[in-house]
N, C-alpha and C positions, 0 to 999 in steps of 0.2 A: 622382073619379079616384084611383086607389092610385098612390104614387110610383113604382112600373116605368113605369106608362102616358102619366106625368108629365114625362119625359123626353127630349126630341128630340135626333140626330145627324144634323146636316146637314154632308153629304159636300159640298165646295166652298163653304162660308158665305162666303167673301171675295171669291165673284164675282158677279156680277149676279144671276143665278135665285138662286142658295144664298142670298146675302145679303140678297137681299128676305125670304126665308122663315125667314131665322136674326131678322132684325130683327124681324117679324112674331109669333114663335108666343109670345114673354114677354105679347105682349097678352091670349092667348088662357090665362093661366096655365099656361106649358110653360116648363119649364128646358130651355135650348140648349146644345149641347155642339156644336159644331164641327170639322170637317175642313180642315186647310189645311198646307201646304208650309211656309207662315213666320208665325210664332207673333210676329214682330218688326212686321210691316207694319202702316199705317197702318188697314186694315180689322178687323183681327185685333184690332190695338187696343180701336179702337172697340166692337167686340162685346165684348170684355174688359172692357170700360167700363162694360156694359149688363148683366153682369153671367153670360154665360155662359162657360161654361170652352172652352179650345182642347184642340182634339188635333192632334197634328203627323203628317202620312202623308204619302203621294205616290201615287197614282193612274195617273201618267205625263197624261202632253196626249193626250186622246183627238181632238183634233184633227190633231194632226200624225199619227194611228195608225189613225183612220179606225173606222168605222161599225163593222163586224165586230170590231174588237179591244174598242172602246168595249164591245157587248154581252159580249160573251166576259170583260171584265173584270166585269161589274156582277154576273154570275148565280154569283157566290158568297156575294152581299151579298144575291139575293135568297134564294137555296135556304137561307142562316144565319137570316133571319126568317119563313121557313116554317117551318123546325125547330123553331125558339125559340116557333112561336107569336106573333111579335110583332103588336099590334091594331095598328095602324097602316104601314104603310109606301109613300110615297110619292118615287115616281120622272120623274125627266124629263130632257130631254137635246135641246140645241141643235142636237148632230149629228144628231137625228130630221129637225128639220124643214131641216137642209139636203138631207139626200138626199128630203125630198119636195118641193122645190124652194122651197125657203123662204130665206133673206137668205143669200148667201156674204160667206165672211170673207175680207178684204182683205187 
């Protein structure tokens, strides 16, 4: 692998899906770079710990904003790794499987 390809950004690493896959790809030899609101938190930490770097953004809660906005925000993250070319790019999203009727959030 050449060091571009080397490299993961996992958008939401401090929540459950992200942070399984942030915790997971150092096994796989990937440097993690992460997405999260607060660079201070216990998770954030910890991945800091483990040796990957933070990025600080905001997203907004596509739960409070709903299915539609959720995709409408992602499809400029996807059409920038078309451009770019990027070999990799994986996506997923818990608002999927609630509008196919999968676990609602309490």
């Amino acid at each position: 692998m050449t060091e571009r390809e080397n490299v993961g950004l996992v958008v939401g690493g401090t929540r459950l899906q992200g942070g399984a896959v942030a915790r997971r790809l150092p096994d796989a030899n990937w440097r993690v770079r992460f997405l999260t609101r607060n660079a201070e938190s216990d998770e954030s930490c910890c991945l800091v710990g483990r040796g990957a770097s933070v990025v600080v953004g905001d997203l907004e809660d596509v739960w409070e904003h709903g299915f539609v906005k959720e995709v409408r925000q992602r499809m400029p993250s996807i059409e920038a790794a078309v451009a770019t070319k990027v070999a990799h790019f994986v996506d997923f999203s818990v608002g999927v499987s609630r509008r196919a009727g999968g676990p609602q959030r309490s």
